[in-house]
C-alpha positions as CSV (number, residue, x, y, z in Angstrom):
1,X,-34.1,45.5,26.6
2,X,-35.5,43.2,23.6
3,X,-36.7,46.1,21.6
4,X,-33.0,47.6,21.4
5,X,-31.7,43.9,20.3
6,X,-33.8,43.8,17.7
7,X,-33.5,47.2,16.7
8,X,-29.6,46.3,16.4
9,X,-30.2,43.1,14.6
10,X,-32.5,45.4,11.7
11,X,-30.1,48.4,11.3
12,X,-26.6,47.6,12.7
13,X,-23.4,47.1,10.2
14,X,-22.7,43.1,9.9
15,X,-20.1,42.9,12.1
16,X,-21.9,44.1,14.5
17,X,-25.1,41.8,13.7
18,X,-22.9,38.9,14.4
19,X,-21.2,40.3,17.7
20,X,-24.9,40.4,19.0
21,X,-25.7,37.2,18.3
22,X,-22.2,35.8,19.2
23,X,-23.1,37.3,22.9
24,X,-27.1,35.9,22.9
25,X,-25.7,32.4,22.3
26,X,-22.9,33.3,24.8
27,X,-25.4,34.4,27.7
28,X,-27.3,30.9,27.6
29,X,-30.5,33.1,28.5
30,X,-33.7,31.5,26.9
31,X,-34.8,35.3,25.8
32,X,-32.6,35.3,23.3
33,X,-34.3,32.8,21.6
34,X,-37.1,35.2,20.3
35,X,-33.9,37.2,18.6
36,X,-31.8,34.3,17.3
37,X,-35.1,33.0,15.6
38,X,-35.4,36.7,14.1
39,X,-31.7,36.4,12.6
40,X,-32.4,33.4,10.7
41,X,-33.7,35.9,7.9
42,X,-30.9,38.1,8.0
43,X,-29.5,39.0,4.9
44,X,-26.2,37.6,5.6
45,X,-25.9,34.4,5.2
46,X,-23.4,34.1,8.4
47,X,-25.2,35.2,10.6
48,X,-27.8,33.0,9.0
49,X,-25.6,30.0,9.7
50,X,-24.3,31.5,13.4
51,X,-28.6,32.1,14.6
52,X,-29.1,28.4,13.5
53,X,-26.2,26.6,15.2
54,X,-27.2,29.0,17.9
55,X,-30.5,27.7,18.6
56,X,-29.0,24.1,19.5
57,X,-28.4,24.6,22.4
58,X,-31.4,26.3,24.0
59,X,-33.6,23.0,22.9
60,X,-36.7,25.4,22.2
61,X,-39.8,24.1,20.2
62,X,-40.3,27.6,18.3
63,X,-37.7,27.3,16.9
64,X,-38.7,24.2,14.8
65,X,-40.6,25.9,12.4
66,X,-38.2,28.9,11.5
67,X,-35.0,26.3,11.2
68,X,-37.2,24.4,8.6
69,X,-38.4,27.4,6.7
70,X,-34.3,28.0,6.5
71,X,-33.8,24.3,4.9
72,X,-34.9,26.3,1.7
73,X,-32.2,28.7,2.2
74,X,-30.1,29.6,-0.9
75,X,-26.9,29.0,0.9
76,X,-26.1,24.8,1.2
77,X,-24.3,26.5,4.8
78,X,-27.4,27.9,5.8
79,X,-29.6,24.8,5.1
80,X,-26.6,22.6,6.6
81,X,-26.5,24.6,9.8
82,X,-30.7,24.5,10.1
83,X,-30.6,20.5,9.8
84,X,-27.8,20.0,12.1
85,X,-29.9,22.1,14.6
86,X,-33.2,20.0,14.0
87,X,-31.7,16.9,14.3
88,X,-30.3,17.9,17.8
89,X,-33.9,19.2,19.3
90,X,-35.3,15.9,17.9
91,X,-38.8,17.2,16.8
92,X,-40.7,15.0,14.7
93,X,-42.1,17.9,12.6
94,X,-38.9,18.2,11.2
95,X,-39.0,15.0,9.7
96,X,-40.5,15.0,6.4
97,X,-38.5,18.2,5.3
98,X,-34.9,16.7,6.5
99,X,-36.3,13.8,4.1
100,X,-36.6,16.1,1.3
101,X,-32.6,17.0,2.1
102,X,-31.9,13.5,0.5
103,X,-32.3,14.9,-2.6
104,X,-30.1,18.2,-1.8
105,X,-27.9,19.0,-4.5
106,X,-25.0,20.1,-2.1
107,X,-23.4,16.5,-0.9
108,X,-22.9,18.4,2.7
109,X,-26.2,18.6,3.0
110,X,-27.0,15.5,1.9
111,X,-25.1,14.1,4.5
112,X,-25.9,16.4,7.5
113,X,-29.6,15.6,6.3
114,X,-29.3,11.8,7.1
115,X,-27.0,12.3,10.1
116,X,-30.0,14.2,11.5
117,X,-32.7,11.8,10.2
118,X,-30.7,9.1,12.5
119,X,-31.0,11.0,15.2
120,X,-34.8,11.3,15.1
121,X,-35.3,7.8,14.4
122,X,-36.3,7.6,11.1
123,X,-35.6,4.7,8.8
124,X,-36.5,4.3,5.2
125,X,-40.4,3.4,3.7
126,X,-39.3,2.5,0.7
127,X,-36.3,0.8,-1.1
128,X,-35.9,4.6,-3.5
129,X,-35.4,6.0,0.4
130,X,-33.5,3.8,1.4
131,X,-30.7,4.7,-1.6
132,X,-31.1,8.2,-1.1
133,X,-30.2,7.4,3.1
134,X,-27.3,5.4,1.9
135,X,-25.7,8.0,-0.9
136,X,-26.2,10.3,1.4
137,X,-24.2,8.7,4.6
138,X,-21.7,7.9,1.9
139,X,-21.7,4.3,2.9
140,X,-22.1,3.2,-0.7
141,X,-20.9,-0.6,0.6
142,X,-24.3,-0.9,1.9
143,X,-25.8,-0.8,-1.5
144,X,-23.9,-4.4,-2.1
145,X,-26.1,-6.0,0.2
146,X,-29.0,-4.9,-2.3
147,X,-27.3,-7.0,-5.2
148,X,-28.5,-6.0,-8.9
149,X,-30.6,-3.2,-7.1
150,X,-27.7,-1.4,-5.9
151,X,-26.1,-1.1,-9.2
152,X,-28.3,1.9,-10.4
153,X,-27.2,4.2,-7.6
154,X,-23.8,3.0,-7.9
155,X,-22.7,3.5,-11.6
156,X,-24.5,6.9,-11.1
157,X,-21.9,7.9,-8.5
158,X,-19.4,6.5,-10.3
159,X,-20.2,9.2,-13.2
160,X,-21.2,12.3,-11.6
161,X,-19.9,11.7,-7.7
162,X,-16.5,13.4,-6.6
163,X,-13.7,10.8,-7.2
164,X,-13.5,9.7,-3.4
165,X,-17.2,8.7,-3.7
166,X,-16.1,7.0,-7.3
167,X,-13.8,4.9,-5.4
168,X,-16.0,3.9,-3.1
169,X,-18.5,3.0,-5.8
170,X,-15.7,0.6,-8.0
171,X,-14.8,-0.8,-4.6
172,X,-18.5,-1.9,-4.1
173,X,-19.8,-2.8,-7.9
174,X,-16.8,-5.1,-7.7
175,X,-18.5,-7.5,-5.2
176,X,-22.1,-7.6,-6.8
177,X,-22.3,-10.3,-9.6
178,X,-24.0,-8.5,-12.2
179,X,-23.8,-8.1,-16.7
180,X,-23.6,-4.1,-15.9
181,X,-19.8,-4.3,-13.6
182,X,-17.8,-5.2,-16.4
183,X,-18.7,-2.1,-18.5
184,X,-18.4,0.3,-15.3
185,X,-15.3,-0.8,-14.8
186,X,-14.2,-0.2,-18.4
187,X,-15.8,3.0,-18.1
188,X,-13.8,3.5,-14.3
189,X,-10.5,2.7,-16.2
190,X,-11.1,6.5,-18.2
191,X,-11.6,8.2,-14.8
192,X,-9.1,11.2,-13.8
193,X,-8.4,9.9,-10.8
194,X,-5.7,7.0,-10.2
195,X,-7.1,5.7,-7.3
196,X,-10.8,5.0,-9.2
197,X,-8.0,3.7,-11.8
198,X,-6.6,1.4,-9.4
199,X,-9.5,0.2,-7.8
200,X,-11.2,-0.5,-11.3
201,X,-8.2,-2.3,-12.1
202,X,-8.1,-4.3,-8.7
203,X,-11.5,-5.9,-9.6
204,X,-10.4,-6.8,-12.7
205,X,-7.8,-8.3,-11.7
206,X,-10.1,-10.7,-9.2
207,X,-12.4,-11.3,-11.9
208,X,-9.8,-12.3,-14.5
209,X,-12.3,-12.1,-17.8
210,X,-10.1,-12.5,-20.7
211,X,-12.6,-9.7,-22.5
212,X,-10.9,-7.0,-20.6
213,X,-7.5,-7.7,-21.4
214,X,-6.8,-5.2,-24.2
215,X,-8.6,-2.6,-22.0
216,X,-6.2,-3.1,-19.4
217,X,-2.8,-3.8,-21.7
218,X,-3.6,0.3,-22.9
219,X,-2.8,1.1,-18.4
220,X,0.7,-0.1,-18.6
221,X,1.3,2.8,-20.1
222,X,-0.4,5.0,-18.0
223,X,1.6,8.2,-16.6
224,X,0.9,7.3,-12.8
225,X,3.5,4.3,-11.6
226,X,0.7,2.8,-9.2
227,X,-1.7,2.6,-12.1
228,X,0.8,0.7,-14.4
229,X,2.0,-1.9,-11.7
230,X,-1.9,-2.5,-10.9
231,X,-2.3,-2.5,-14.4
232,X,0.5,-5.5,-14.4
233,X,-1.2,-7.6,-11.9
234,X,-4.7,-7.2,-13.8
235,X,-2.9,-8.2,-17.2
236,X,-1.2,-11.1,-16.1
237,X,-4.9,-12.5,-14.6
238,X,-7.3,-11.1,-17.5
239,X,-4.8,-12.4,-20.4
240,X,-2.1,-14.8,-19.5
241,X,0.1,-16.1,-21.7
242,X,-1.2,-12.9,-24.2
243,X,0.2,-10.6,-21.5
244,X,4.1,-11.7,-21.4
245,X,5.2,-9.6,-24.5
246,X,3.8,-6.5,-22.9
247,X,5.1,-7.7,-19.3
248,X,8.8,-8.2,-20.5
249,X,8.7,-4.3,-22.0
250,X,7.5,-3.4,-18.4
251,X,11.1,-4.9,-16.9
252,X,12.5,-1.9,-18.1
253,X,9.4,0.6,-16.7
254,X,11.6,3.4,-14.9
255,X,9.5,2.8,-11.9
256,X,10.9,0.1,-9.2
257,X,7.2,-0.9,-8.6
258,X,6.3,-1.6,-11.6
259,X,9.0,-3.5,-12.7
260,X,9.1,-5.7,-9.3
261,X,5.4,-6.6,-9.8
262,X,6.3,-7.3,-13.8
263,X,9.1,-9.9,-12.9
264,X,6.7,-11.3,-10.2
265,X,4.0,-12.2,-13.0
266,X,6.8,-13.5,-14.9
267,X,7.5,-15.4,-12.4
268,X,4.0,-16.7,-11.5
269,X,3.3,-17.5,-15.4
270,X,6.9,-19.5,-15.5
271,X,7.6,-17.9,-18.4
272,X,10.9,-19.0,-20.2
273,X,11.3,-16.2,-22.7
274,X,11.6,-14.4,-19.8
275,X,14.8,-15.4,-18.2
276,X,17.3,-13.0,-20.2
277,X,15.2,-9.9,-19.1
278,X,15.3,-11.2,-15.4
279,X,19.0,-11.9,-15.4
280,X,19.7,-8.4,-16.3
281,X,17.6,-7.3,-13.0
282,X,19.5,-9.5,-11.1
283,X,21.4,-6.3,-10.6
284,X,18.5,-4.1,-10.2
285,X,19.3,-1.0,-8.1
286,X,15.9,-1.6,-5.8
287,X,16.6,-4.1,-3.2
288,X,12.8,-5.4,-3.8
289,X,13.0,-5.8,-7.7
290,X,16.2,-7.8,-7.3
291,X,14.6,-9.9,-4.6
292,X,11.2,-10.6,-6.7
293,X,13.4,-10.7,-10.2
294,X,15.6,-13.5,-7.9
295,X,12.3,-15.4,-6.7
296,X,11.1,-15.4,-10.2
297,X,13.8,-17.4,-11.6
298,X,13.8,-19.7,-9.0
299,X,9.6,-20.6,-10.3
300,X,10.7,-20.8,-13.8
301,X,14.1,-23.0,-13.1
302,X,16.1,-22.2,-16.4
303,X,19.9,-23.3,-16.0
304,X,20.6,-19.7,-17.3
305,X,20.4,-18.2,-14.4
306,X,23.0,-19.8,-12.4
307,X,25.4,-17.4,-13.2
308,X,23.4,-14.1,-12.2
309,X,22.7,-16.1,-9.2
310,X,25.9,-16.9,-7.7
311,X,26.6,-13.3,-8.0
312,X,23.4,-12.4,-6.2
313,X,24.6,-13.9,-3.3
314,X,27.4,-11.6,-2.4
315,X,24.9,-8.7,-2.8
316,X,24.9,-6.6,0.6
317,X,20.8,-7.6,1.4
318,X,20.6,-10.7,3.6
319,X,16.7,-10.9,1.7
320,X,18.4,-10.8,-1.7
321,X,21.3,-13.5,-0.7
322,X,18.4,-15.9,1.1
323,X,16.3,-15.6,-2.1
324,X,19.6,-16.1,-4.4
325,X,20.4,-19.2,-2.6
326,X,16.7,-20.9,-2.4
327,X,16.5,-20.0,-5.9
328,X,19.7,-21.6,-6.7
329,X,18.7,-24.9,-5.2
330,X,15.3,-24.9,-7.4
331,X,17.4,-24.2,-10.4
332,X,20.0,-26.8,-10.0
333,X,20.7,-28.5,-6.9
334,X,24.5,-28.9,-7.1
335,X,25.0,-25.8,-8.6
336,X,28.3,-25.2,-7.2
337,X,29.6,-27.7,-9.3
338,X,28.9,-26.2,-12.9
339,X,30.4,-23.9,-15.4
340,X,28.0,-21.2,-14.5
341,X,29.3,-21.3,-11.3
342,X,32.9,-21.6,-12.1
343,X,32.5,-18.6,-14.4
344,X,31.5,-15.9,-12.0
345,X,35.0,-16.9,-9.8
346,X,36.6,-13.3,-11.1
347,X,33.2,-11.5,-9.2
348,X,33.6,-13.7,-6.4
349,X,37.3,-12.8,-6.4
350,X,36.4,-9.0,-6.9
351,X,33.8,-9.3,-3.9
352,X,36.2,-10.5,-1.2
353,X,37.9,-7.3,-1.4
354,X,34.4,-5.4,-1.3
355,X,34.5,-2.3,1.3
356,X,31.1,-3.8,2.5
357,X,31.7,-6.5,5.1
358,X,28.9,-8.3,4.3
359,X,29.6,-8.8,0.9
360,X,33.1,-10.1,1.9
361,X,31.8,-12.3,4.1
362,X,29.1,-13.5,1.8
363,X,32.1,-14.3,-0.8
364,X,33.9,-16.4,1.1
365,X,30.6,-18.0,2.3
366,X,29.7,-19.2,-1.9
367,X,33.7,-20.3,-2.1
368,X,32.8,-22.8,1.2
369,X,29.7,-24.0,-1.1
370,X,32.3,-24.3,-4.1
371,X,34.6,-25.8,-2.3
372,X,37.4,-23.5,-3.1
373,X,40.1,-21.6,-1.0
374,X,39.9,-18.2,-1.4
375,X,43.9,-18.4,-0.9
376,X,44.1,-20.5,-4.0
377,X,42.4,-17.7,-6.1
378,X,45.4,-15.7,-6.0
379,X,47.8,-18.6,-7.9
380,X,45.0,-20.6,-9.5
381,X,43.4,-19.8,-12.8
382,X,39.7,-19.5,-12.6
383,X,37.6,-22.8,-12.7
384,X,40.5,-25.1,-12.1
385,X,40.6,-28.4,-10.1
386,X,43.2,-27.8,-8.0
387,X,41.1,-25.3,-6.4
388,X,39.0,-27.5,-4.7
389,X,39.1,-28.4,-1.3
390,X,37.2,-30.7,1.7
391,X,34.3,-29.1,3.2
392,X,34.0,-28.9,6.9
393,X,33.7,-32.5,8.5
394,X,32.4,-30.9,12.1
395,X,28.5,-31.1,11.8
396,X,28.3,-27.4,13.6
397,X,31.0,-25.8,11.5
398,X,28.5,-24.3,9.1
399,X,26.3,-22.9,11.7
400,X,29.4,-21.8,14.0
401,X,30.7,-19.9,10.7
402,X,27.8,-17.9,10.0
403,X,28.0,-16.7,14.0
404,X,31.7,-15.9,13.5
405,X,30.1,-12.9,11.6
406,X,26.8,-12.3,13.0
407,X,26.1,-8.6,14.1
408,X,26.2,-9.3,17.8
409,X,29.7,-9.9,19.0
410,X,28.1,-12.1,22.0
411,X,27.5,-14.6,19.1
412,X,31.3,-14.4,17.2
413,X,32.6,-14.8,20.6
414,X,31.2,-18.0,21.2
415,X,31.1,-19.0,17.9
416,X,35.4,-18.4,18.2
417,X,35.5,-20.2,21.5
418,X,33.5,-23.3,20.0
419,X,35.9,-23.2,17.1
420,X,38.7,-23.5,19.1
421,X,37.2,-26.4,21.2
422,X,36.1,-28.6,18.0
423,X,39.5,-27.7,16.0
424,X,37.8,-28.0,12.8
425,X,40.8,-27.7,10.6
426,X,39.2,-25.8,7.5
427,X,38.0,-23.0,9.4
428,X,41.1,-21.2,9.5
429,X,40.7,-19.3,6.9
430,X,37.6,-17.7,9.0
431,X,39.1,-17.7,11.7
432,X,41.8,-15.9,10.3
433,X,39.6,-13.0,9.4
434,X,37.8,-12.8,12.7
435,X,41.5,-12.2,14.4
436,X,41.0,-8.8,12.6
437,X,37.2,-8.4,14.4
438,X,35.9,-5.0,16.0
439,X,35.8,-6.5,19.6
440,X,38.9,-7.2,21.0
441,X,37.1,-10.4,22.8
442,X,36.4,-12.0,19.6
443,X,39.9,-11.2,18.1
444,X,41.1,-12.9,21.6
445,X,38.8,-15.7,21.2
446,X,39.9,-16.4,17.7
447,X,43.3,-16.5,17.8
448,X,43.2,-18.7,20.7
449,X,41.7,-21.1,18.3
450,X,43.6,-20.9,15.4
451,X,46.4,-21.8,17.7
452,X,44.5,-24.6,19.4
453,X,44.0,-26.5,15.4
454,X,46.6,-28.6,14.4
């Protein structure tokens, strides 16, 4: 009944076009090759597509020659389908067409082209195929390997390919050493996209050429926040010193990112005129600026910042009090002995009544380091001498008092029982507030030792 499938496949409606050749792929039955091979000219182009992807699977040599008369197809589906096809019945004759695909203006094409070539075995004859093989894979990294020769192919992507494939190609000019990658990425800096953005910047910032600095000062204002933090990092490499006035206006950039990675080139350059701005972000309301702000002004060690500090170790983040009190030991080692110190009592005060536990605890934890009763702070004027007390004379009583209050009760109650057994006489006061613990064991534990101190 051939006659009457072709005589469907000349005059039926569309729908019914496809529904025929939908059911001669179905059947598996090698006579419908003769038909699929006729519906390859069909006038619509999905049926067009469906014939060619059809013909895969009967692996049938007549086929050859009809799939690469449809490479020329109008539609980039239709040509796309017909390569896919000949690079699956792996006939050589297919080969010098699918090479022509290279060139395809449709990337899909382009790609499925190469994909097939692959599959036949073919490799490059020249260095101009080779290119066209690699643009077309879209493995542009390849073209580094090439050096200076892969430059070409790549700034043309980088101006007429779709931004993924301009990513790509900044990610790639950025590891050939050539005169031509400087101005690609000062033209990649204009692109649309912020990723190409990005990644132009990124190399920039490796390659640190002081002649790109005022091209990448203009992207810390640009709209996107990602762009302006890259455009931070780049700054600080590419112009130093030149960069801090435009780095101390980017501590107040409304983005968190960008004003963490500001304070963290601040930082890095140890820049003095810097430590006002920082101190403000002290109290940053991103838990990462204020621990990078922190970090910062422990590498540029200005006295100034004591104050700020001290506070920043009764914030709520155990990163941001770690980073408050290494920083506090690069500024001045006995910091709790000076003014600055002295004069943050009244926040220090103020914190021990702080909802947060944490923060309570981490107040009385500075007043051990200052030396001070936080008893005394109730009669005692701020910064007075009397306020002063002896530190702990048991070697584990700092370690024990940090467990009194650790998250796992397991560790307050021994830490309460140990207390109790080495009667260290200043930890009262702790222990005092650990009679008021969650856990009944603990609260057990801890009485039991303030009552076995003298």
């Amino acid at each position: 009944m051939l006659w009457w499938t072709y005589q469907q496949l000349r005059l039926s409606n569309v729908p019914s076009r496809l529904a025929i050749v939908e059911e001669l792929i179905k059947t598996d039955d090698p006579e419908g090759v003769g038909p699929l091979i006729f519906a390859l000219k069909d006038k619509d182009a999905g049926i067009r597509c469906a014939a060619a992807k059809g013909l895969r699977q009967f692996n049938d040599r007549k086929a050859v020659e009809p799939l690469i008369q449809l490479l020329r197809d109008s539609v980039p589906l239709a040509r796309a389908a017909a390569a896919e096809t000949l690079g699956h019945l792996g006939d050589p004759l297919a080969v010098n067409s699918l090479v022509g695909l290279l060139r395809d203006p449709d990337p899909i094409v382009r790609s499925i082209g190469a994909r097939s070539l692959n599959r036949l075995g073919w490799r490059p004859g020249t260095d101009s195929q080779r290119v066209l093989q690699i643009l077309a894979m879209g493995s542009l990294h390849q073209l580094v390997a090439m050096g200076p020769e892969g430059v070409g192919p790549l700034l043309d992507t980088l101006r007429n390919g779709a931004p993924g494939k301009q990513f790509a190609a900044v990610k790639a000019l950025g590891e050939i050493t050539d005169p031509r990658v400087l101005p690609a990425m000062r033209e990649a800096l204009k692109k649309p996209s912020p990723a190409v953005r990005i990644a132009a910047l990124g190399t920039l910032e490796r390659m640190g050429d002081p002649a790109m600095f005022h091209d990448v000062e203009k992207l810390l204002a640009d709209e996107s926040p990602s762009v302006r933090g890259a455009a931070v990092e780049a700054a600080t490499r590419c112009g130093a010193s030149r960069a801090v006035p435009a780095l101390l206006k980017c501590l107040k950039d409304t983005s968190w990112e960008v004003r963490k990675a500001a304070s963290e080139a601040l930082g890095f350059l140890g820049e003095i005129s810097a430590v006002e701005g920082l101190c403000e972000l002290v109290f940053d309301p991103d838990r990462d600026v204020r621990e990078s702000v922190i970090n910062a002004l422990g590498k540029i060690c200005d006295k100034r910042a004591i104050g700020p500090l001290v506070q920043a170790m009764l914030d709520a983040e155990t990163n941001v009090r770690n980073a408050a009190s290494a920083a506090l030991r690069a500024v001045e080692r006995r910091w709790e002995d000076s003014e600055a110190a002295r004069a943050a009592l009244p926040k220090i005060q103020a914190a021990l009544k702080n909802p947060d536990y944490w923060v309570r605890h981490s107040a009385t934890k500075v007043l051990e380091q200052m030396r001070i009763d936080p008893k005394s702070l109730e009669t005692a004027p701020s910064g007075s001498a009397n306020l002063t007390v002896e530190l702990p004379s048991h070697p584990a009583a700092a370690v024990l008092a940090d467990l009194l209050f650790d998250r796992d009760n397991a560790f307050r109650l021994a830490a309460a029982v140990a207390f109790g057994k080495v009667r260290e006489h200043s930890a009262k006061s702790i222990l005092a507030a650990a009679v008021r613990d969650s856990d009944v064991s603990v609260r057990t534990a801890a009485q039991a030792a303030l009552t076995a101190i003298p």
